[in-house]
N, CA, C and O atoms as CSV, one atom per row, in Angstrom:
chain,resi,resn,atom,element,x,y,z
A,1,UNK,N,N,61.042,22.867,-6.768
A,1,UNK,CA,C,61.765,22.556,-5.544
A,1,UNK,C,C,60.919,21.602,-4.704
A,1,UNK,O,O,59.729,21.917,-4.719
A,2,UNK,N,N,61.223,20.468,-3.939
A,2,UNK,CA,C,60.780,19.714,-3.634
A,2,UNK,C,C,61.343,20.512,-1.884
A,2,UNK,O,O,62.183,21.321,-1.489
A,3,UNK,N,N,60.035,19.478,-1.197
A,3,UNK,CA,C,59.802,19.866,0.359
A,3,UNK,C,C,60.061,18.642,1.510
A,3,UNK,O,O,59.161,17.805,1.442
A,4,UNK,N,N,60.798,18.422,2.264
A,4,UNK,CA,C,61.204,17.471,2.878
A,4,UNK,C,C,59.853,17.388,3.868
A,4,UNK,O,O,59.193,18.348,4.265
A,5,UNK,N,N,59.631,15.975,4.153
A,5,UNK,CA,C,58.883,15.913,5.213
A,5,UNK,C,C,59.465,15.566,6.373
A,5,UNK,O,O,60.467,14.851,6.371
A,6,UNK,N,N,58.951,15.995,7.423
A,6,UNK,CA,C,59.635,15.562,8.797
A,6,UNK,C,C,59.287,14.160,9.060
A,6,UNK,O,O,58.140,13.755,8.871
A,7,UNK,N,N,60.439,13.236,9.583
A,7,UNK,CA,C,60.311,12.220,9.740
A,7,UNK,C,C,59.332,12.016,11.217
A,7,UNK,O,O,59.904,12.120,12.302
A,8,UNK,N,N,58.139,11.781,11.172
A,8,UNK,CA,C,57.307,11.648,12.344
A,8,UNK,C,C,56.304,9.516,12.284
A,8,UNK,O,O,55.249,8.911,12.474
A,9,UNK,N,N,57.906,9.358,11.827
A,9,UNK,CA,C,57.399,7.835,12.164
A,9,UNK,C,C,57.697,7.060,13.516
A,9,UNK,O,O,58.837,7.230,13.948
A,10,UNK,N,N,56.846,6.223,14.268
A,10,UNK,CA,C,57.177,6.006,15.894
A,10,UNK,C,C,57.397,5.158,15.775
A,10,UNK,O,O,56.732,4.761,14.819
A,11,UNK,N,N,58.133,4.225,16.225
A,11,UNK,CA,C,58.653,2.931,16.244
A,11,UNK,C,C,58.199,2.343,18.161
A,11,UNK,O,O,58.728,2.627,19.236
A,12,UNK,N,N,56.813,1.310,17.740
A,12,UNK,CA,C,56.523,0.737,19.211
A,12,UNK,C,C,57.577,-0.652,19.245
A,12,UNK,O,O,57.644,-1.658,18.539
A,13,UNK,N,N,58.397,-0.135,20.506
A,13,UNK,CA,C,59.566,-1.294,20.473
A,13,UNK,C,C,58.955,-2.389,21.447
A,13,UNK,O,O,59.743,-3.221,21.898
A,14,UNK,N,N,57.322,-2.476,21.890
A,14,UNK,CA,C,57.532,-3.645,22.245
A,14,UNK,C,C,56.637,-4.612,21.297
A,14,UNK,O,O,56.465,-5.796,21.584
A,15,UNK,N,N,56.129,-4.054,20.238
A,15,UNK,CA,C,55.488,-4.888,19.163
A,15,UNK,C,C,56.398,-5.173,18.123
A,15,UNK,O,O,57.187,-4.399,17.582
A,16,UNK,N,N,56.138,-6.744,17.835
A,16,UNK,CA,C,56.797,-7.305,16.636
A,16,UNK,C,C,58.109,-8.114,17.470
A,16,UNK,O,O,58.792,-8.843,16.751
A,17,UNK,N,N,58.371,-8.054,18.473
A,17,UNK,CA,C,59.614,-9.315,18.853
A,17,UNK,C,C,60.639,-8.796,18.548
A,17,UNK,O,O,61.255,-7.733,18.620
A,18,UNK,N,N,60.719,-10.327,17.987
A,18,UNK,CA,C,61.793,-10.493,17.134
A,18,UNK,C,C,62.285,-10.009,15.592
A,18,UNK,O,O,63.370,-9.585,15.196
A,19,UNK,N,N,60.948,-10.272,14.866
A,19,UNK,CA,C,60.747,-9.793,13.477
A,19,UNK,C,C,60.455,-7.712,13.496
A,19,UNK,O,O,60.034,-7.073,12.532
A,20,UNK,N,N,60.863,-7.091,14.949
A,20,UNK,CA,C,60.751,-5.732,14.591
A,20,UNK,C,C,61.954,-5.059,13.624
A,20,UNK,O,O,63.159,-5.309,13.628
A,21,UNK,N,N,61.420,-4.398,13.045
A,21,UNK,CA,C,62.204,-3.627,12.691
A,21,UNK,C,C,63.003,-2.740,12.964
A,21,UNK,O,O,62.437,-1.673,13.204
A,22,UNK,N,N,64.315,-2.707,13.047
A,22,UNK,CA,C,65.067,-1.082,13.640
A,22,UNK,C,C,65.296,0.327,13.027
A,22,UNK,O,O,65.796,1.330,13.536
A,23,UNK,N,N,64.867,0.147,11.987
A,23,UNK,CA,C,64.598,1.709,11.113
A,23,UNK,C,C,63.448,2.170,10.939
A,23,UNK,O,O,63.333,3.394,10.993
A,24,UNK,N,N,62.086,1.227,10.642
A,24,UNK,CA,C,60.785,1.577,10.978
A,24,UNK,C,C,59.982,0.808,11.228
A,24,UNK,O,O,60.341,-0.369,11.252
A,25,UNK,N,N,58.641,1.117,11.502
A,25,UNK,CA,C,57.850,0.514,12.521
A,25,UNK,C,C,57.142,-0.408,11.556
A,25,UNK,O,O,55.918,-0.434,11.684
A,26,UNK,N,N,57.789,-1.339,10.405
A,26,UNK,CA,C,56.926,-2.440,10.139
A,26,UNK,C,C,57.848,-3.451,10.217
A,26,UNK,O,O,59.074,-3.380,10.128
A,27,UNK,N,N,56.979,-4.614,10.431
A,27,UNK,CA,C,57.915,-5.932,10.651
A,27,UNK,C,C,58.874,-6.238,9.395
A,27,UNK,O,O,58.596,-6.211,8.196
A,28,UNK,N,N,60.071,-6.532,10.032
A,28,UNK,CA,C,60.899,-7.368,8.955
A,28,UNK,C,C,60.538,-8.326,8.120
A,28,UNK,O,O,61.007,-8.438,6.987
A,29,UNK,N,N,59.692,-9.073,8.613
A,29,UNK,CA,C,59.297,-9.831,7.214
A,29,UNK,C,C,58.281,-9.885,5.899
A,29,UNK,O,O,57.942,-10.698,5.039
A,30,UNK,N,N,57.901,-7.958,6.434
A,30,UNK,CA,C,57.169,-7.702,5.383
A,30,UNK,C,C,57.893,-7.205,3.867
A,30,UNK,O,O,57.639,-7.281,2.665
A,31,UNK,N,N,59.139,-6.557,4.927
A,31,UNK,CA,C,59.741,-6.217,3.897
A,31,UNK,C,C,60.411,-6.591,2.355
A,31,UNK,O,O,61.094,-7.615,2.339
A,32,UNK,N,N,60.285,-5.927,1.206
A,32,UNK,CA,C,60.443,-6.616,0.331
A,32,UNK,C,C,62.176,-6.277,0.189
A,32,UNK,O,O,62.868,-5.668,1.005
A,33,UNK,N,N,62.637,-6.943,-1.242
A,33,UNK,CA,C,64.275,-6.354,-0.855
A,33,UNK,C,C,65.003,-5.389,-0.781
A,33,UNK,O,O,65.976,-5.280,-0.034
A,34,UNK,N,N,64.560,-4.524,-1.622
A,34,UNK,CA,C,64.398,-3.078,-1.666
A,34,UNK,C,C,64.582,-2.190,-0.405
A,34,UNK,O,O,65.380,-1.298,-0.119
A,35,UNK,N,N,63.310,-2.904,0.384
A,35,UNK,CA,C,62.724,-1.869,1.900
A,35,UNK,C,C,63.915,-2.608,3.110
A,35,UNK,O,O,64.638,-2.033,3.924
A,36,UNK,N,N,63.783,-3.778,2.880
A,36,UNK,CA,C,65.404,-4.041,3.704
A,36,UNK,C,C,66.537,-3.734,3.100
A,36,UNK,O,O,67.356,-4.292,3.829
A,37,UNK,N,N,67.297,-3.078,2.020
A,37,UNK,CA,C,68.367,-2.628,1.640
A,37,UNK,C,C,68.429,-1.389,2.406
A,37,UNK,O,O,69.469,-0.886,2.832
A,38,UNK,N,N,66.980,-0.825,2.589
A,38,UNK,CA,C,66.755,0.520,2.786
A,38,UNK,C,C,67.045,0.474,4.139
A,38,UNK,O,O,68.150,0.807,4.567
A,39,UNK,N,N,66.359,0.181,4.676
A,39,UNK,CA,C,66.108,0.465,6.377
A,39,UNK,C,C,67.651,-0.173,6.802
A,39,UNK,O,O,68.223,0.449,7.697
A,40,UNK,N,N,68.376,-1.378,6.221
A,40,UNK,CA,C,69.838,-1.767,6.563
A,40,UNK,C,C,70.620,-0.367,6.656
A,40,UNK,O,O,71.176,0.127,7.637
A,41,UNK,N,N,70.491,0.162,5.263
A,41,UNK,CA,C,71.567,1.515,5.186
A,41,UNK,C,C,70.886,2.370,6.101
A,41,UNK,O,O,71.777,2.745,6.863
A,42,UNK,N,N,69.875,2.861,6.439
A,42,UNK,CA,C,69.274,3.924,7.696
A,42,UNK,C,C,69.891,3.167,8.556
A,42,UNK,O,O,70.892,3.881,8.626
A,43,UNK,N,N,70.184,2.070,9.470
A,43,UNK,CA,C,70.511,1.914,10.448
A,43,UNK,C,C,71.800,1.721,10.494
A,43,UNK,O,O,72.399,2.082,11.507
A,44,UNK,N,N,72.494,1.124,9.434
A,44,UNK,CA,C,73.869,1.410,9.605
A,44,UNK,C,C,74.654,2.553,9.590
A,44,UNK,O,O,75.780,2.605,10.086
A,45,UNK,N,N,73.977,3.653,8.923
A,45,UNK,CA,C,74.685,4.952,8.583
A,45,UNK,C,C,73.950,5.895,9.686
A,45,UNK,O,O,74.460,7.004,9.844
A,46,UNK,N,N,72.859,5.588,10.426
A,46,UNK,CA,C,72.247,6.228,11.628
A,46,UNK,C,C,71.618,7.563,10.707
A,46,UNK,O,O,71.944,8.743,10.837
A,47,UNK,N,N,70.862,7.130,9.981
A,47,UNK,CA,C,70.169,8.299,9.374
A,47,UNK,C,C,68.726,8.383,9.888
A,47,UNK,O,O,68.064,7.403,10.231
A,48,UNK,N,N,68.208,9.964,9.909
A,48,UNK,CA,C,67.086,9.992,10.156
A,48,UNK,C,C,66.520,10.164,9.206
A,48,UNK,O,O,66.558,11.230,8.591
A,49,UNK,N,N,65.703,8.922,8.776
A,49,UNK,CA,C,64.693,9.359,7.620
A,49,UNK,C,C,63.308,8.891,7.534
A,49,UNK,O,O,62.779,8.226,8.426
A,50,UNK,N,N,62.599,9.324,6.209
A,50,UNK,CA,C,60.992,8.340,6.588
A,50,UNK,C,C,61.459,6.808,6.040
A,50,UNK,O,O,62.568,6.404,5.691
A,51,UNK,N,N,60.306,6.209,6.101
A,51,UNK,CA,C,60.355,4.993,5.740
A,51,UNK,C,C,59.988,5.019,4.079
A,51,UNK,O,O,59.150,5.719,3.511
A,52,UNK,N,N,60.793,4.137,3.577
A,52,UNK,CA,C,60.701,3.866,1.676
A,52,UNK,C,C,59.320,3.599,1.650
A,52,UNK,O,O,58.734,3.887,0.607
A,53,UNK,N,N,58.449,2.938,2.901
A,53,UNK,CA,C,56.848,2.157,2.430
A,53,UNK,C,C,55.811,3.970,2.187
A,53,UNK,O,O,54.860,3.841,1.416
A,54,UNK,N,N,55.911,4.762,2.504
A,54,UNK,CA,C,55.525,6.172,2.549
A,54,UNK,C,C,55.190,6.502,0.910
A,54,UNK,O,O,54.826,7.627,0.569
C-alpha cells in the first residue's frame, strides 16, 4: 500500500514574474513537456497535488 504525501509545496507569488508558475513553485520555463502537461491539468482541474519535479 502506498502513502500519500501531503502536498506542502509554497508557491512565492512574487518571484518569477511572468515565467511563474501556477501549480508549483518552479518557473515555467524550466519545465520540460511532461511537467507543463502536468501542472496545466492541476490548474485546470484545481487539483491539490505535489509537484511531478518531487
Amino acid at each position: 500500500m502506498t502513502t500519500a504525501l501531503p502536498n506542502d509545496v509554497t508557491i512565492d507569488i512574487r518571484a518569477g514574474g511572468d515565467d511563474r508558475c501556477a501549480a508549483c513553485p518552479h518557473p515555467s520555463s524550466t519545465h520540460d513537456p511532461l511537467s507543463a502537461r502536468f501542472c496545466a491539468a492541476t490548474v485546470s482541474s484545481a487539483l491539490d497535488r505535489a509537484c511531478i519535479c518531487r
